[in-house]
C-alpha positions in Angstrom: 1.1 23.8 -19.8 1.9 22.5 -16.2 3.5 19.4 -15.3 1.1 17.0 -13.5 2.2 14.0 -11.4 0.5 12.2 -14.1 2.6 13.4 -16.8 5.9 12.9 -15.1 4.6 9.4 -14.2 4.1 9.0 -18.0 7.5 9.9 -18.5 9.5 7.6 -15.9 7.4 4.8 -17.7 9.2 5.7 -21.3 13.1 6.1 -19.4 15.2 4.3 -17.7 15.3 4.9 -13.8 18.6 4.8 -12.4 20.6 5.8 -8.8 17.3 5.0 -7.5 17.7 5.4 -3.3 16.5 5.4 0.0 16.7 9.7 0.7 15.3 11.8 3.3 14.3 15.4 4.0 11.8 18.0 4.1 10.5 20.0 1.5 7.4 22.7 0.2 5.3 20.8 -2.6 1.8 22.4 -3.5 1.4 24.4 -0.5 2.0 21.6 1.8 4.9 20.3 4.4 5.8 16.8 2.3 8.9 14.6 3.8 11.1 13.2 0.7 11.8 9.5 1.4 13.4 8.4 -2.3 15.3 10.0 -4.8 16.2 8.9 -8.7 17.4 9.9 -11.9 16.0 9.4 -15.3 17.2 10.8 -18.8 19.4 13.4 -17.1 16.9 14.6 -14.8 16.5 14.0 -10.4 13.3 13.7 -9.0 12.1 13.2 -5.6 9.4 10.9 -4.0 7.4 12.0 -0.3 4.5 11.5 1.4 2.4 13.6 3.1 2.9 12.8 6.4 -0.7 14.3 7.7 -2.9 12.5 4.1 -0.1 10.0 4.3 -0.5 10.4 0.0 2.8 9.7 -1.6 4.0 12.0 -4.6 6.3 12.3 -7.2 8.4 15.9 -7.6 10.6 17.0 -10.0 13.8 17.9 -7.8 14.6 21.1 -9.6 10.8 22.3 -8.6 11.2 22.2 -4.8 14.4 23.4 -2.2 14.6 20.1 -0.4 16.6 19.7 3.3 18.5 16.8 3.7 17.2 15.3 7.2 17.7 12.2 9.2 14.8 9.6 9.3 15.5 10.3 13.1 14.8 13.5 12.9 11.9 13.3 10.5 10.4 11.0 13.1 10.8 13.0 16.1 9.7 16.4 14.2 6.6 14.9 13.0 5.3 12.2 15.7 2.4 14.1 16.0 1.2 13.0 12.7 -0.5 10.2 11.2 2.3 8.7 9.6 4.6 8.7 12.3 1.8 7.7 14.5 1.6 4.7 12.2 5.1 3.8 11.9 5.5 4.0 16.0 2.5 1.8 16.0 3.7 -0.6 13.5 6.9 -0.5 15.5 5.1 -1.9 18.8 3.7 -4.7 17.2 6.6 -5.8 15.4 7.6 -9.4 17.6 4.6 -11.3 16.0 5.6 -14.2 13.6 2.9 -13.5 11.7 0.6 -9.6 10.8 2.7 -7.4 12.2 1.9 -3.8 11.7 -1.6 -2.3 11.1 -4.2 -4.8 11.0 -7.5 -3.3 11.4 -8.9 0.4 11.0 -11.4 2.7 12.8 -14.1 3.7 10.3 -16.5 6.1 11.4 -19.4 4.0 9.4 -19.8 0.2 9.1 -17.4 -1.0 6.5 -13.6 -2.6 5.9 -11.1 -1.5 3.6 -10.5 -4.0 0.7 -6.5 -5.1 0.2 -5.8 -7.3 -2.5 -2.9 -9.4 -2.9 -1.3 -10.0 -6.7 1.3 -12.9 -5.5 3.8 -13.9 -8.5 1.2 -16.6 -11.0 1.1 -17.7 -14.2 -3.0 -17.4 -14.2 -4.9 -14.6 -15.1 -5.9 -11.6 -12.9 -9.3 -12.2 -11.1 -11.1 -9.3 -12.9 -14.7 -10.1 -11.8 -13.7 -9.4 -8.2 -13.1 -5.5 -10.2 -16.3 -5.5 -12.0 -18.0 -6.7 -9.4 -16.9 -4.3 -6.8 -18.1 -1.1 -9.3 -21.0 -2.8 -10.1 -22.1 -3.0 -6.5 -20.9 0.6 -5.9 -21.4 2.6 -8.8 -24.1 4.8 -7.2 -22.7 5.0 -3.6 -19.0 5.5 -3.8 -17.1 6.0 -7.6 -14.4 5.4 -7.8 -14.2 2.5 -5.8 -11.1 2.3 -3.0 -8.9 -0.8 -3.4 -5.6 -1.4 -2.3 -3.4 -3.5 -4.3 -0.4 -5.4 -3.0 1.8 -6.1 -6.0 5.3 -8.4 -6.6 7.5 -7.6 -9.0 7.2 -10.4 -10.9 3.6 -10.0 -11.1 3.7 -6.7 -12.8 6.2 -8.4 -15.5 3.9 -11.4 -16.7 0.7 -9.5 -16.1 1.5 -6.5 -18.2 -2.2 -6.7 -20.0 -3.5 -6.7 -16.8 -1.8 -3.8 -15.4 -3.0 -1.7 -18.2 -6.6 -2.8 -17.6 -6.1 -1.5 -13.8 -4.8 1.9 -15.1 -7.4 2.2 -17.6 -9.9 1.7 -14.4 -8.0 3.9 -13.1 -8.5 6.6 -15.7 -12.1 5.7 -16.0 -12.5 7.1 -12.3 -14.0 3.3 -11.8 -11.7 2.6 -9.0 -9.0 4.5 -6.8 -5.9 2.3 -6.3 -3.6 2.0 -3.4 0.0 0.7 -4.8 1.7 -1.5 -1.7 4.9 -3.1 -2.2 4.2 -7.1 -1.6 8.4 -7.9 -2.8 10.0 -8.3 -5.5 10.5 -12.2 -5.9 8.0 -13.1 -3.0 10.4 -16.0 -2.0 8.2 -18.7 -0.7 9.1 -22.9 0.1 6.7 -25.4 0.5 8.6 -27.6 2.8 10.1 -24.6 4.9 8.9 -23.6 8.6 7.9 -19.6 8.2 10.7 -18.7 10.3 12.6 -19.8 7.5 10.2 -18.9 4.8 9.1 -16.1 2.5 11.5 -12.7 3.6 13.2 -14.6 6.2 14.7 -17.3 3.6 18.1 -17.2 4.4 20.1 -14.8 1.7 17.3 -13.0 1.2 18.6 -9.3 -0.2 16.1 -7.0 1.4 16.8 -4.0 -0.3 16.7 -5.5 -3.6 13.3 -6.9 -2.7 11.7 -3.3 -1.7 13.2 -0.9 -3.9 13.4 -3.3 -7.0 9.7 -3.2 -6.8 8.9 0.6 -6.3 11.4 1.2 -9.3 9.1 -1.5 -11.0 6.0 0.4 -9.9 7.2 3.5 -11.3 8.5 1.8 -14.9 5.1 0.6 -15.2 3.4 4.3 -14.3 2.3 3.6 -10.7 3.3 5.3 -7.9 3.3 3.2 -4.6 2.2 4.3 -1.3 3.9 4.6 2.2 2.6 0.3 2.6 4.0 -2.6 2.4 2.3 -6.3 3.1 4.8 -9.0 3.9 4.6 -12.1 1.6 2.7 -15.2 4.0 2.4 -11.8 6.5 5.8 -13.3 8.0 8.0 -11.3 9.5 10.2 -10.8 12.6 11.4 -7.9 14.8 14.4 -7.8 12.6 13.1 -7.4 9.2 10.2 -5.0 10.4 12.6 -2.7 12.3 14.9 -2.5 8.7 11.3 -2.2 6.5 10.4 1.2 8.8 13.6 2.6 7.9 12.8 2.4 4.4 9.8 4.9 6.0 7.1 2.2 4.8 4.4 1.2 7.2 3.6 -2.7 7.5 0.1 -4.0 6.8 -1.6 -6.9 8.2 -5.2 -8.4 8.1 -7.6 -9.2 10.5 -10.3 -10.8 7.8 -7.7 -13.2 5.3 -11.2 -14.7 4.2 -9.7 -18.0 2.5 -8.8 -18.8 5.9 -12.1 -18.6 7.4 -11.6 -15.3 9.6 -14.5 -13.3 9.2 -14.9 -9.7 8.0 -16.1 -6.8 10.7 -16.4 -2.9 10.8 -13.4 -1.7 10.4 -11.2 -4.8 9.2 -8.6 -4.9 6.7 -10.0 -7.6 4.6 -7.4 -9.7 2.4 -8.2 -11.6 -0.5 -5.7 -13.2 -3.6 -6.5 -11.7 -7.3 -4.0 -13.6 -8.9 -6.0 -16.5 -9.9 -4.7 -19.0 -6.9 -7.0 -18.5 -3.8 -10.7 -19.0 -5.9 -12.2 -19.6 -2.5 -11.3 -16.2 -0.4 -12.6 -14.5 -4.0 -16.1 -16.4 -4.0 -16.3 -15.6 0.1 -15.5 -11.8 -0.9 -18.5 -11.8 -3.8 -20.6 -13.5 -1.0 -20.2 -11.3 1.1 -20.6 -8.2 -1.2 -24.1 -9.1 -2.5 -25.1 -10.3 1.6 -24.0 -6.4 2.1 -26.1 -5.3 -0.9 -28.7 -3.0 0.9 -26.8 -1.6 3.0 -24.6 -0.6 0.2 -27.3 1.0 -1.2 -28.1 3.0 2.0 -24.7 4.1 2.1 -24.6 2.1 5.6 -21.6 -0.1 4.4 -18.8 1.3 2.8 -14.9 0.5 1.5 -12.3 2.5 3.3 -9.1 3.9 1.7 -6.0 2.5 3.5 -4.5 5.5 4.2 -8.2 6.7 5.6 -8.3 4.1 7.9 -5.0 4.4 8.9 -5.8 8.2 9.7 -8.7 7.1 11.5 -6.6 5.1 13.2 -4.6 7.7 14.5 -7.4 10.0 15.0 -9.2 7.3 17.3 -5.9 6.6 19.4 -5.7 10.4 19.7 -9.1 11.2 21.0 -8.0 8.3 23.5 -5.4 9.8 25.0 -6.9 13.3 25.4 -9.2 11.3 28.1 -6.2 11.4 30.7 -4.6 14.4 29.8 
């Protein structure tokens, strides 16, 4: 019987992950070019984790399965800048001096519609399930499973354990499709701080601990994360964004953070809170979703897949530049 990713997923959740690290290269998987970006060990075994730089999908390989090359992230970056990850990561690069939503903020969907990213902040109150239920029972004829992308903490995953099983079992159900996107560990935040001082740019803030900590968290808890990461308060400087893309992750923003009153378009990357704190941006969400109900139903509204609307993205920039060429 063949190992699937979903087996060996099983199997990190039982062990205990250790020399868990930043690792790059090129290797074969499945008939496809995939670029190796982590490395780990677990019960005596090495695996690798990559991304396929054209799907931009991340997977999880057993080490002794594939003939990996050891390669610079330079090197990586100049080989494949023709693809949508790198195209993404250059991108994310050029937008990097903002304060605030650096990175990708909005998509290019061919069709009417926005791409759903929901953020599971560290909370002591229950998951907002009905923005779940709600989302499959609004698509269940047009588009199943339903595309979400999740920004998780850490600390979320370890006092919402029941709820993270009721996302996989979604997940098995074929009810939704989930997007893993590291959001930190600790998701260091003060009150009384300005942001320039706040969230990752608290002062002593360990930013290795607060990316990998969580991936190796994801993976304990049988998820594998994606090539994204959303910054806590989407605070950031030139700095920390410059050290996040050479961890090969890919900053996202938001153009529609509907608790603050900005309004969703084609094409945005809508946020909304699931964690129980932000009960407005969920109710303006549900709004919205039943205001979009016919068109749903016509298939003329639609939920975009991060990594889709990052390829569109890339694809739209592309087909821009062939203009002057």
């Amino acid at each position: 019987m063949p190992v699937t990713e979903h087996n060996l997923l099983e199997q990190l959740s039982t062990c205990t992950i250790s020399h868990y690290t930043v690792c790059y290269g090129i290797c074969n998987y499945s008939g496809k070019k995939i670029l190796v970006i982590r490395e780990l060990e677990a019960s005596g075994r090495s695996y690798y984790i990559g991304v396929d730089p054209n799907s931009l999908e991340t997977c999880l390989m057993q080490a002794s399965a594939v003939q990996m090359e050891p390669c610079s992230w330079q090197k990586l970056q100049a080989t494949y800048k023709n693809t949508p990850y790198i195209s993404a990561i250059r991108t994310a690069s050029g937008r990097s001096y903002s304060l605030q939503d650096a990175g990708i903020v909005h998509g290019f969907p061919k069709e009417k519609g926005i791409t759903l990213t929901v953020d599971l902040c560290p909370s002591h109150k229950p998951l907002d399930r009905i923005i779940f239920t709600s989302l499959i029972s609004e698509f269940w004829k047009t588009e199943k499973p339903v595309p979400i992308a999740l920004s998780v903490t850490g600390r979320f995953m370890l006092s919402h354990e029941d709820d993270i099983r009721w996302l996989k079992g979604l997940i098995e159900a074929h009810e939704i499709t989930v997007t893993w996107v590291n959001h930190t560990y600790n998701h260091r935040y003060s009150p009384w701080k300005p942001l320039k001082n706040n969230f990752l740019l608290s002062p002593g803030t360990d930013i290795n601990l607060e990316i990998l900590k969580t991936e190796k968290t994801m993976l304990e808890h049988g998820l594998l994360f994606s090539v994204f990461f959303r910054f806590p308060g989407l605070v950031s400087d030139h700095r920390v964004v410059d050290i996040l893309l050479g961890y090969g992750l890919i900053p996202i923003g938001t153009d529609a953070w509907l608790a603050k009153g900005q309004q969703a378009y084609a094409g945005s990357i809508v946020l909304i809170h699931g964690n129980g704190n932000e009960p407005l941006g969920v109710k303006d969400f549900l709004t919205m979703l039943k205001g979009k109900r016919e068109a749903v139903m016509k298939k003329e509204w639609l939920l975009y897949d991060l990594r889709q609307a990052v390829d569109l993205e890339f694809m739209n920039q592309t087909s821009k530049s062939s203009l002057f060429k």
